[in-house]
Every structure is written in C-alpha cells, then in structure tokens.
LUMKOL-338028 format. One line per 8 residues: number of its first residue (from 1); their letters; for each residue x, y, z of N, C-alpha, C. Coordinates in steps of 0.2 Angstrom, whole numbers. Layout:
N
NUM = a = X,Y,Z,X,Y,Z,X,Y,Z  ...
//
This chain:
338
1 = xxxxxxxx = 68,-53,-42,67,-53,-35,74,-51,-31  80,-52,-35,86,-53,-32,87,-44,-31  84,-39,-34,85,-33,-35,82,-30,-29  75,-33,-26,73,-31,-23,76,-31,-13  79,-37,-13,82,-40,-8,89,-33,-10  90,-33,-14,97,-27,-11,94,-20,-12  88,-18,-15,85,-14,-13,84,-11,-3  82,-17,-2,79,-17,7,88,-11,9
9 = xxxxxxxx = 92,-15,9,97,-10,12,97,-2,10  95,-3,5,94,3,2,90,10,5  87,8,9,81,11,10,81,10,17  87,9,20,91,10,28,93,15,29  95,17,23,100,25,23,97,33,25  90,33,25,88,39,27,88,38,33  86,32,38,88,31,44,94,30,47  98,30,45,106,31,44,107,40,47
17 = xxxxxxxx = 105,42,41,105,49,41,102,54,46  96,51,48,92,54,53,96,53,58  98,47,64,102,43,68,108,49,68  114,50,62,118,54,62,116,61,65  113,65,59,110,70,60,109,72,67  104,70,70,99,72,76,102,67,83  109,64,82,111,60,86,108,53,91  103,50,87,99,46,88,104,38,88
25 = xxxxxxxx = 104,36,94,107,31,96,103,25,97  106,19,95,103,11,97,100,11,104  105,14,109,100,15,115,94,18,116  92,23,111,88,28,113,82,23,108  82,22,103,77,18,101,75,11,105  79,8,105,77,2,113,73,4,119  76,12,120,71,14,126,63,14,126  62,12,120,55,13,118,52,9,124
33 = xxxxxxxx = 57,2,123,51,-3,126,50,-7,123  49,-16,126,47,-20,124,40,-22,119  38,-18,125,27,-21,124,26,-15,119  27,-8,118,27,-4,115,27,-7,105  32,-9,105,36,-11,99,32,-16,98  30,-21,102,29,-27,99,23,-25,98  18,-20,101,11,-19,101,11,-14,96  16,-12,93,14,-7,85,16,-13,80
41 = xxxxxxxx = 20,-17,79,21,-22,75,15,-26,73  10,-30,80,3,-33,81,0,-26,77  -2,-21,80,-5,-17,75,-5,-18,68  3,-17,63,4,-19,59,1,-26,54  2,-30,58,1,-35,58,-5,-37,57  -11,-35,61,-17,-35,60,-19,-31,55  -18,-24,52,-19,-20,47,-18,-27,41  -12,-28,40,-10,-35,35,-16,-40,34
49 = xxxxxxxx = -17,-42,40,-22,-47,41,-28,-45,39  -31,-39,39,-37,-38,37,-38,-37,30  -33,-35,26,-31,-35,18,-30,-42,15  -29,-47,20,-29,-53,18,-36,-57,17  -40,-56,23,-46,-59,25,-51,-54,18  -50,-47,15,-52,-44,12,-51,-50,5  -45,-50,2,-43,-54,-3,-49,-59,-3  -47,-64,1,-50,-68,2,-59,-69,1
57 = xxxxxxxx = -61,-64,6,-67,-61,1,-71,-62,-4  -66,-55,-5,-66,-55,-15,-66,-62,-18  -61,-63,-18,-59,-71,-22,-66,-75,-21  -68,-78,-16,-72,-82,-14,-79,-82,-16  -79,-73,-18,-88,-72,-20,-88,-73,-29  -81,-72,-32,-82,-74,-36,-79,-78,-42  -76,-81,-37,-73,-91,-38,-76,-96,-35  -80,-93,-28,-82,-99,-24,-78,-101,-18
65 = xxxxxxxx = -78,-109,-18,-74,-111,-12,-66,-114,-14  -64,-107,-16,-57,-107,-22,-52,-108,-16  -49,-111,-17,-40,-111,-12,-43,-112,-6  -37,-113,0,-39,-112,5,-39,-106,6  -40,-105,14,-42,-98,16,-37,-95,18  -31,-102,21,-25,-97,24,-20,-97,18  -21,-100,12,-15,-99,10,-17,-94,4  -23,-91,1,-28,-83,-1,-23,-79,3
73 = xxxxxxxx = -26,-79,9,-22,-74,15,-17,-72,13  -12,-79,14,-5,-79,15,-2,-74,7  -4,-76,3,-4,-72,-3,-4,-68,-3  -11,-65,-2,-10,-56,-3,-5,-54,1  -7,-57,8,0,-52,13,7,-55,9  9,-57,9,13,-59,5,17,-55,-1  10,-52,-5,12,-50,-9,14,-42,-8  11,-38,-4,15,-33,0,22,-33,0
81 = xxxxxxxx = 25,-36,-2,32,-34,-3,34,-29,-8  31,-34,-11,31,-29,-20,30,-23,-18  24,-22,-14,24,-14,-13,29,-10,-8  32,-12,-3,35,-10,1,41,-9,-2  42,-13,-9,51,-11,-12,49,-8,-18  43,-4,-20,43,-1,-27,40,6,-24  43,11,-29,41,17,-27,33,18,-28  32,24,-23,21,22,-24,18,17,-21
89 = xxxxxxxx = 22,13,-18,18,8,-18,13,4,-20  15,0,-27,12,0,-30,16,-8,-33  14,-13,-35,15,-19,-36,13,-24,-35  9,-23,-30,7,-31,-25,-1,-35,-31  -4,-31,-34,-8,-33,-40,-8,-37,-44  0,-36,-47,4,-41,-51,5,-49,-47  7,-49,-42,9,-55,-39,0,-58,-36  -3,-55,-37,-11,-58,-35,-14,-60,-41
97 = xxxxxxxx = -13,-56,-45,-16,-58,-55,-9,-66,-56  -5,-64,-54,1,-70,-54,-2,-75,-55  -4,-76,-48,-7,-84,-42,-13,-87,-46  -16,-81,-47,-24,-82,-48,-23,-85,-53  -20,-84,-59,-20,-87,-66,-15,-92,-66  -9,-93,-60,-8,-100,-61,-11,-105,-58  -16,-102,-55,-22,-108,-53,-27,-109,-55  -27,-106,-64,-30,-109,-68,-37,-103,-68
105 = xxxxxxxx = -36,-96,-65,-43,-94,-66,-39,-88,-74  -46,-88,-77,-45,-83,-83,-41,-77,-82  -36,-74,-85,-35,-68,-82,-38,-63,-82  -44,-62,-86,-49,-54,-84,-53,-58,-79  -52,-63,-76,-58,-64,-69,-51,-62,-66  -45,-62,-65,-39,-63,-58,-39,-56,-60  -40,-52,-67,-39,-45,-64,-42,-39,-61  -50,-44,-63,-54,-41,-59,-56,-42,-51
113 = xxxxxxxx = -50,-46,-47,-51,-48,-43,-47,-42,-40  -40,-45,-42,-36,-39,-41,-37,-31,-39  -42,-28,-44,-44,-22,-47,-49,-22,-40  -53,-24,-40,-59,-24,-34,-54,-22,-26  -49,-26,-25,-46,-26,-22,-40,-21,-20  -37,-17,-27,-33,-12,-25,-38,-4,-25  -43,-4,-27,-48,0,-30,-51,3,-22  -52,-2,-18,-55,-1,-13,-49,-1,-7
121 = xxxxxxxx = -44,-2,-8,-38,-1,-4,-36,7,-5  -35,9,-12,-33,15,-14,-39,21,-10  -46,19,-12,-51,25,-9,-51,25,-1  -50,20,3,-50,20,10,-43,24,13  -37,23,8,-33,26,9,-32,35,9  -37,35,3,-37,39,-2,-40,46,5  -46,43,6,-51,49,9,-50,49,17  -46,44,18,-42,48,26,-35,52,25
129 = xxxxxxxx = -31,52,19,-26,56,19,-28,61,15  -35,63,14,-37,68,11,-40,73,17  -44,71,25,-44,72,28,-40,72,32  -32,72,31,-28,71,36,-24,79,32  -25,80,26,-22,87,23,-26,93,23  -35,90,25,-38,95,28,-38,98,32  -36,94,38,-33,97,43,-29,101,45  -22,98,41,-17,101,41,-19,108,38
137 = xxxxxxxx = -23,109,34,-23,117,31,-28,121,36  -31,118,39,-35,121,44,-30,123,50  -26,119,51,-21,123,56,-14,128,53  -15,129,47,-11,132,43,-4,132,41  -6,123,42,2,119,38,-1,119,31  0,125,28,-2,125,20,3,123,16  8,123,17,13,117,12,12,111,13  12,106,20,12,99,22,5,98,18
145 = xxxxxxxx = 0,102,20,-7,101,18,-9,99,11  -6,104,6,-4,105,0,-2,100,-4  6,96,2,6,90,-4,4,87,0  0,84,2,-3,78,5,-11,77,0  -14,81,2,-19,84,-4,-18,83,-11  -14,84,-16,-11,84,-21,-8,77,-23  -6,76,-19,-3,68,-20,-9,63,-18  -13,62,-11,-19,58,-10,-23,60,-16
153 = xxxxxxxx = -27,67,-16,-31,66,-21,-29,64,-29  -23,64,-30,-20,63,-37,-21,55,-39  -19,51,-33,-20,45,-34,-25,41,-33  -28,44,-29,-37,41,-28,-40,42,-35  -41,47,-35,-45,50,-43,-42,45,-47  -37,44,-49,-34,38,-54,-37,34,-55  -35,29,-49,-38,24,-50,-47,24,-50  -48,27,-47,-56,28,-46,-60,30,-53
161 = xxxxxxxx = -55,34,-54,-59,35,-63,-58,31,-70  -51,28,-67,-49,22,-72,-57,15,-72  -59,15,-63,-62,9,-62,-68,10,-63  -72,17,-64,-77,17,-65,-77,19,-75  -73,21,-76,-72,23,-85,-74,18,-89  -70,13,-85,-72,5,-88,-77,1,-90  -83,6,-87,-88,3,-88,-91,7,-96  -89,14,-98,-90,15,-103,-87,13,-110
169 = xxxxxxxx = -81,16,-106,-73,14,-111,-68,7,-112  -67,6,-118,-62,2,-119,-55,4,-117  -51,0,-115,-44,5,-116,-39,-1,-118  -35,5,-120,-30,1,-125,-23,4,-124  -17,0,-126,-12,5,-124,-12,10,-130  -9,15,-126,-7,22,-131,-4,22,-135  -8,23,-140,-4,25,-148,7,27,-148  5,30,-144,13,35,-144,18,24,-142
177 = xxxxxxxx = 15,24,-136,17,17,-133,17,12,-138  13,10,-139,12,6,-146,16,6,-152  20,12,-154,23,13,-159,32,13,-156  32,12,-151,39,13,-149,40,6,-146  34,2,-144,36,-6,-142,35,-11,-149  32,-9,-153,33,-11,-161,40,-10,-163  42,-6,-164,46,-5,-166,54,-5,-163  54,-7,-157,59,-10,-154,59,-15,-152
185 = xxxxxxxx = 52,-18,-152,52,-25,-151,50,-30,-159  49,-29,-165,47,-30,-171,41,-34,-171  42,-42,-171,36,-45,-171,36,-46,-165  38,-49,-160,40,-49,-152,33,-43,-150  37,-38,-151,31,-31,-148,26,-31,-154  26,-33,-159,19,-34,-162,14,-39,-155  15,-45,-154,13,-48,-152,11,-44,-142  17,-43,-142,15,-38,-133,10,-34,-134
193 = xxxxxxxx = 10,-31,-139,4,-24,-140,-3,-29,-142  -4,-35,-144,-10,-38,-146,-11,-40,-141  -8,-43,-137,-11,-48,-129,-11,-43,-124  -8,-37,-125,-10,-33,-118,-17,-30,-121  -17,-30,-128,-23,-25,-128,-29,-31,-127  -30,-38,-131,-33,-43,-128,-35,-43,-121  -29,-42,-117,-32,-43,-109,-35,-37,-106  -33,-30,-108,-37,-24,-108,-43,-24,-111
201 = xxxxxxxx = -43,-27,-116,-52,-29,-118,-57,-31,-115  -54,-40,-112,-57,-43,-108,-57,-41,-102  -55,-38,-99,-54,-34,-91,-59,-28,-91  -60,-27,-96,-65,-20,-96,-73,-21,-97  -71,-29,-100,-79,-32,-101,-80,-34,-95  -75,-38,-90,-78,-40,-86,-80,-36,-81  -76,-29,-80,-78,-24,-76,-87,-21,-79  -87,-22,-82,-93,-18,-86,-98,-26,-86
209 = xxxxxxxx = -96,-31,-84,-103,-36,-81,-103,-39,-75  -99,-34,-72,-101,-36,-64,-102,-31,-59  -99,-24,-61,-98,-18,-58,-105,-16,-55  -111,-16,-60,-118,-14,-59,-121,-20,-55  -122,-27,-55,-124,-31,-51,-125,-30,-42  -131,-31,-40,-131,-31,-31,-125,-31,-31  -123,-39,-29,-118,-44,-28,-111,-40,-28  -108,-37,-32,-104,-32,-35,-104,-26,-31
217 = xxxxxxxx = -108,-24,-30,-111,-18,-26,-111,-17,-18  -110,-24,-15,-111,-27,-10,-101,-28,-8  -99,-32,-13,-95,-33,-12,-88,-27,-11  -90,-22,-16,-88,-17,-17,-87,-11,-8  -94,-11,-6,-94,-9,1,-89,-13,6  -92,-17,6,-88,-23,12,-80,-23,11  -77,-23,4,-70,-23,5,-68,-15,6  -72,-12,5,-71,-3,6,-70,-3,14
225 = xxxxxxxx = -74,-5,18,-75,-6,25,-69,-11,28  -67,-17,26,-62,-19,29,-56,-18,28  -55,-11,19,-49,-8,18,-48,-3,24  -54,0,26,-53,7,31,-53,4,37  -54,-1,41,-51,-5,47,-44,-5,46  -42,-8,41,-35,-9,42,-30,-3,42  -33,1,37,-29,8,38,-30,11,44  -35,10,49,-34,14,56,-31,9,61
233 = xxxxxxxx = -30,3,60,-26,-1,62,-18,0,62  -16,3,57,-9,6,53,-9,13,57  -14,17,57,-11,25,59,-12,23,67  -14,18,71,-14,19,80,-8,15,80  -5,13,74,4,10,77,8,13,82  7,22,78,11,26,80,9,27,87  3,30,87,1,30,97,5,25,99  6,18,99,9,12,103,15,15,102
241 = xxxxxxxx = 18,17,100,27,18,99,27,22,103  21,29,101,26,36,104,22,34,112  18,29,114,18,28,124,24,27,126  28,23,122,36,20,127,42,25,126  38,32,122,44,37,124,40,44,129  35,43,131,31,44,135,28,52,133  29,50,127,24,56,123,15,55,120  12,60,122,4,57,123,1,59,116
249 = xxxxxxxx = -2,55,113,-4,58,105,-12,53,106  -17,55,103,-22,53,105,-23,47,98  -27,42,94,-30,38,92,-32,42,85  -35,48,86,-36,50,80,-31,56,77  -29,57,82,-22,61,78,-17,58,76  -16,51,78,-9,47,76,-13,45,69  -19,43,69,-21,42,61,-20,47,57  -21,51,57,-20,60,53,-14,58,52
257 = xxxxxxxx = -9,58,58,-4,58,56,1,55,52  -2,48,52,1,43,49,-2,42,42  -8,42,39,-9,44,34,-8,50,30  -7,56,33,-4,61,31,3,60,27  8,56,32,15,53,32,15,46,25  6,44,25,9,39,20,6,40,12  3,48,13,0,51,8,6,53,4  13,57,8,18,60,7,24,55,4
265 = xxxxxxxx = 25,48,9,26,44,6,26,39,0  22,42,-4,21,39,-10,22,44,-16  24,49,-14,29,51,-19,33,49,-24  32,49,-28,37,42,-33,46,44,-33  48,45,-27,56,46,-24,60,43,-21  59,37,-18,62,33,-14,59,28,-14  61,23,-12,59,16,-13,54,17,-7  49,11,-7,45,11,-3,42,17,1
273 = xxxxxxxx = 45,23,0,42,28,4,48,30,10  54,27,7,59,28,14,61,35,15  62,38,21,64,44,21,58,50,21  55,48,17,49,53,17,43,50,22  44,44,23,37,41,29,39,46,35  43,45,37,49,47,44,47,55,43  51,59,38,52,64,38,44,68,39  39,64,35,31,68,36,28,65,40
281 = xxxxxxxx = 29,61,44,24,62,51,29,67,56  34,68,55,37,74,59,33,80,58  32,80,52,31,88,45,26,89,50  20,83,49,13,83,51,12,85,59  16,82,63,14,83,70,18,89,72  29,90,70,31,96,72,28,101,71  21,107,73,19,110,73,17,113,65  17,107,63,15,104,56,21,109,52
289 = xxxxxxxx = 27,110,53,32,113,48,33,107,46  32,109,37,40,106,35,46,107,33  48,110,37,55,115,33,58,115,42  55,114,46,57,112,56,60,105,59  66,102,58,63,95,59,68,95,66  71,100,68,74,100,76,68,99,80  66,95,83,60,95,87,58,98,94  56,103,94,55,105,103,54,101,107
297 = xxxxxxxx = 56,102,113,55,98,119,47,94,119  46,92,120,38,90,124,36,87,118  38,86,111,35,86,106,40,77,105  36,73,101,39,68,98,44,69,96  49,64,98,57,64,96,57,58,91  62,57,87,66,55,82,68,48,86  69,46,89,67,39,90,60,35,92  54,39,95,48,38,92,46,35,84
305 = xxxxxxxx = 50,39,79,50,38,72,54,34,72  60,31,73,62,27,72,59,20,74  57,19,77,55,13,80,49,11,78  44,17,75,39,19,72,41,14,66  44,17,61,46,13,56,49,8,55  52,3,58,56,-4,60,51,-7,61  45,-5,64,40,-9,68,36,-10,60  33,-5,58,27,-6,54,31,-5,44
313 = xxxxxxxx = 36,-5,45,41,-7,39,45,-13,37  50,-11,42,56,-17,42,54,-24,43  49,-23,49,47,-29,51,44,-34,46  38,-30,44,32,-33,39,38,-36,34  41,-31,32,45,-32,25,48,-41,25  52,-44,32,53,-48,32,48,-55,30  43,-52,35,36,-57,36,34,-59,29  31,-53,25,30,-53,19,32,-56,12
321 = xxxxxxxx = 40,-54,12,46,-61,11,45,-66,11  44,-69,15,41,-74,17,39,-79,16  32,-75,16,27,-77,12,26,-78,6  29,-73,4,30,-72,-5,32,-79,-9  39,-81,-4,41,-84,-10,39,-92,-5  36,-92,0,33,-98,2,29,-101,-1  23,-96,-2,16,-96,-7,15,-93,-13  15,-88,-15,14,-87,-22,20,-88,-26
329 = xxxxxxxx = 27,-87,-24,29,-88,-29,32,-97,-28  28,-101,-25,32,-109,-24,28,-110,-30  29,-117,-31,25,-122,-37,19,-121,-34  14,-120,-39,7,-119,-41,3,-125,-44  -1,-131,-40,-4,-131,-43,-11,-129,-46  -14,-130,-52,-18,-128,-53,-26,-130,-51  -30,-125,-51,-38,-127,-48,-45,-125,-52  -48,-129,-53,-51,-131,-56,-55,-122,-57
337 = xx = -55,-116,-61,-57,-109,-63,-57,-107,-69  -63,-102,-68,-63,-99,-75,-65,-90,-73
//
C-alpha cells in the first residue's frame, strides 16, 4: 500500500508539465469556480455511488442479506483506489474477492461476485468508448479514432470472452507460466500453481451454474444498466468544469469525450491513466488532432482540463483512500457465507 501512496505524486507530473508548457497558472484554474468544481466532483461522486449500490446488488442476490449496505458500498468505492494507482485500471476486484472471503464467503462464490461486477463495468464502458471512436472516425480523426477503437474494443472483447468461455472451458494457468513459477519457486510454486489452478476450477464451475439461470440473467442486465448510469455520470463531469471557463460543450459530447479520453487512458503507460486522460480529451474535442494540443481560441483550454482532472481524479483518489483502509482493509469479522 505504501508504494501506492508515493505513486499519487507521481502522476502530478504530467500536470506539472502541461501548467509549464501552455503556461497554465493556480489562478487560471481557480477561475473555474466554486460550484463548477464542486458540481463535477458530485458527478464524480455519484458515478462512484452507483458502482457501489451495483456491488451491493450483486452481493445480496447471491449472499442474501450479507453485510450492511453502507459498508458493501463503502467497499467497493473504496476499493477504486487500486484502480486509480495501477496502470489500465485495473485492481479494484482483488480488494472485493479480499473482503468477501474474509467475511467467510467461498472464494469461487466472491470471485464470482467480483467477475459479475467488473464484467459489466468493462462492457458499459466498453460500448460507449467504442462509440465514442466511431465518431471520431466519422469526423476524420482517424488516428484518435483508431486508438480509442483498438484499445476499447481490445479490452471489452477480453473480458467478455474470458466471461462467457467459462462456461465452456476450464482455464488453468499457462504451461509456459507454470513451468517458470515451479521452478523458481520449487515446492512453494508447486503449491501456488495447485491453488490458483483449484480456484480457477472452481470459478469456472461457478460461472458455468449461475451464468444460464433467469436470476443470473436478470442480474447480469440490471448491473449492465447501473454500470452505464454511472459512466454517463462521469463523462457530463466535464460539461460542469468547462461552464466555469465559459466554454459550451453539450451533455452528449462531453460523454464522447470523456470516454474517448478514458478509452485512451488505459493504455498500460502511466499510472492510473495520468497524462494521457488530459491529453485525449483535448486530442478528442481540439478538432479531434492528436498531434495539435496548442488550442485555438473559442475552443476548451487547459485549465478546463486541469480542473477536469483534480475534480474526477485527485479528489476521489483521496475519498477512496479512505475508504479502503477504513473498511476493507480494517479488522474483518467474519459472516456467516458460503
């Protein structure tokens, strides 16, 4: 955890550099405005909050009346950290299979809770930054287009095929894998290769006796639905920011945009996506160049984006801290699950 706490600073620096660059001053970002800022954060905020009420969902359809509500919630937002310090975005599953199993549930039921849960977070996100690269090629940003397309669809399809395979295929780690953790680790990695494949077994049975059920089917929708709330709750942030620099972007552009921006973000090259969130909602809106980031007049400026970011990054990041080590990582006791 301690690595990830000096990580944060780490991922200041493209905004450092942007500030230098394009001469982007403390004052100019402050201009933004009180209500502006505090009302892209709330955005933020709520996006968060509907990921949590999803969690909880899930969990409850099939645990029951498992844990409280607010501290399920608190959890998953919570565990967002993870993903806002790892490149891709991509961690916050581990800290929910964590909780789950220290609260005594099996762990092919917590990772199928988990899997339910990023599975449906990844396709919501998946098929707006898919339409958000459509467009762009439609206006003949065929580079921004390109990778945004290229990266969205690479990582939807992933998971989507991993989650539906499951119900065919067993998986197991890769032979190549296997022979190089045996062998560095002797009986140690004997034993890691037996229990991860154990838990891959069972993970894949349980995918393969719930996936087909109504129930399942049902639940599967419903968290697909209040995954896509939340992501359009994230892309109108940016409309609140760029009102208090008195630049006008409409509700479904700033989605485009901002999904576009967190399609390109997820590049496995910086931490949480720093520098490249920033730099591709520019790519996306400056006349959709990426290779332009002096921005003409009339067009969103650089501290728009700045304040864009601190509000629906920096912010949460704290929040989510937080929460983390309030709730999932405090003393756990256990609750009565299987």
């Amino acid at each position: 955890m301690n690595w990830r706490l000096v990580a944060i600073p780490v991922t200041l620096i493209p905004i450092f550099i942007i500030a230098i660059q394009f001469d982007i001053k403390v004052e100019d970002v402050l201009a933004i405005g009180f209500f502006p800022f505090v009302g892209a954060v709330l955005a933020m905020i709520i996006k968060l909050g509907f990921q949590g009420i999803k969690f909880v969902y899930i969990t409850r359809k099939y645990l029951g009346n498992f844990d409280s509500f607010w501290k399920l919630m608190g959890v998953r937002i919570g565990s967002e950290f993870i993903k806002f310090t790892t490149p891709m975005f991509v961690g916050a599953e581990f800290i929910v299979i964590y909780y789950l199993k220290k609260k005594g549930v099996k762990l092919s039921k917590a990772t199928w809770i988990a899997i339910m849960d990023i599975v449906t977070e990844v396709l919501a996100a998946g098929l707006l930054s898919i339409l958000a690269g459509i467009i762009a090629l439609l206006n003949g940003a065929y580079v921004v287009g390109i990778i945004i397309l290229i990266t969205s669809i690479s990582i939807t399809t992933l998971w989507t095929v991993m989650f539906f395979l499951s119900v065919k295929h067993t998986f197991q780690v890769p032979n190549v894998l296997e022979i190089i953790v045996k062998k560095l680790g002797k009986e140690k990695g004997v034993k890691i290769i037996d229990q991860t494949n154990s838990w891959m077994e069972e993970t894949c049975l349980m995918i393969r006796e719930n996936i087909k059920t109504p129930e399942s089917k049902k639940v599967f929708l419903v968290s697909f639905l209040l995954s896509f709330v939340s992501w359009l709750f994230y892309g109108i942030s940016f409309m609140i920011i760029a009102m208090g620099t008195g630049y006008v972007i409409n509700a479904f552009d700033s989605i485009m945009a901002v999904m576009g921006a967190n399609a390109i973000a997820n590049l496995p090259i910086t931490i949480g996506g720093s520098g490249l969130a920033e730099f591709g909602i520019v790519a996306y809106i400056n006349n959709l160049n990426p290779f332009n980031f002096d921005i003409p007049k009339g067009v969103v400026a650089w501290d728009a984006v700045i304040g864009w970011r601190i509000a629906t990054y920096y912010v949460p990041i704290l929040i989510t801290w937080l929460l983390l080590v309030k709730l999932a990582l405090s003393k756990i006791s256990k609750t009565q699950a299987t």
